[in-house]
Phi, psi and omega in degrees: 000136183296333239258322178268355172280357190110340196310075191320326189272348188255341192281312194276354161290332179283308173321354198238354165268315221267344197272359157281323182318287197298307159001275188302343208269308179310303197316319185282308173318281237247335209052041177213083198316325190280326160313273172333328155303337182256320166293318169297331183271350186270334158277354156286340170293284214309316197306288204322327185271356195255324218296310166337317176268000178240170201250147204296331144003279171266123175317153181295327197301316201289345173272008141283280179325308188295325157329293189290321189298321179292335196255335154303276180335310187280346171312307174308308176346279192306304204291323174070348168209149181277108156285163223252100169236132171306123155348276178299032189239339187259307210262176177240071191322194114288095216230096163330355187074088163235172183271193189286336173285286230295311198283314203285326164300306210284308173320313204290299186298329175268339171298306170339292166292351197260309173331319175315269192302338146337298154337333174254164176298113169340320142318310191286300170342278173328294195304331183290262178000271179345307175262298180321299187270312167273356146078344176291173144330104182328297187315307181291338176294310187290357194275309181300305181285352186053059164249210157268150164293300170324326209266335172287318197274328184296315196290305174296317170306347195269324184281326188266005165279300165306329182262314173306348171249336179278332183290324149312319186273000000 
């Protein structure tokens, strides 16, 4: 990979595929876009400087993932509680031209999930997000978070258990 040879310009492709992901993926994790922002150039710092040792084994993304998972963590750490931000304060809805009762359901429902997911544990959080939003693999997931894949599915089956009851009440 050029990109661990020093290659600045190869380096600066993978920021520029990768950095909505990670992004998107710290805002939901912490709720705080601007915080989350600070944290993605700080796991791209973290990769670029890391970026010698590592081996082509792990995929890059999960491996970018595990990074921001790490820079999450230590954040929550420090912070001791997940603040709370409306969805749309993280998302961009997508809005096809529905009308205004239509946008106002739509509104309604991601305050719903985000209140929902609010609700979970950081862990379980993370494990949704991953797979759900980010689309990665129970194996990258566990690869990324340094779990088991058993310990992934479990985690998910428990958080989308959890996100259906908090969606009931």
């Amino acid at each position: 990979m050029r990109a661990s040879a020093g290659d600045r310009r190869a380096y600066a492709w993978l920021v520029e595929r990768h950095q909505g992901a990670i992004h998107r993926y710290l805002a939901r994790m912490i709720r705080d876009p601007e915080t989350a922002r600070d944290l993605a150039q700080d796991t791209f710092l973290k990769a670029f400087q890391a970026l010698p040792g590592w081996r082509p084994q792990a995929a890059f993304r999960t491996w970018l993932f595990r990074i921001a998972h790490n820079r999450a963590l230590d954040y929550l750490r420090r912070a001791r509680h997940a603040r709370t931000e409306p969805l749309d304060a993280v998302l961009d809805v997508p809005d096809p031209a529905p009308g205004p009762h239509a946008r106002l359901e739509i509104a309604r429902k991601v305050s719903q999930l985000e209140s929902a997911l609010a609700t979970l544990s950081p862990a379980h959080r993370e494990v949704l997000l991953l797979r759900e939003i980010e689309d990665l693999s129970y194996d990258d997931i566990a690869r990324a978070l340094d779990l088991s894949p058993g310990t992934v599915r479990s985690r998910i089956a428990r958080a989308r258990a959890a996100l259906l009851e908090a969606l009931r009440r």
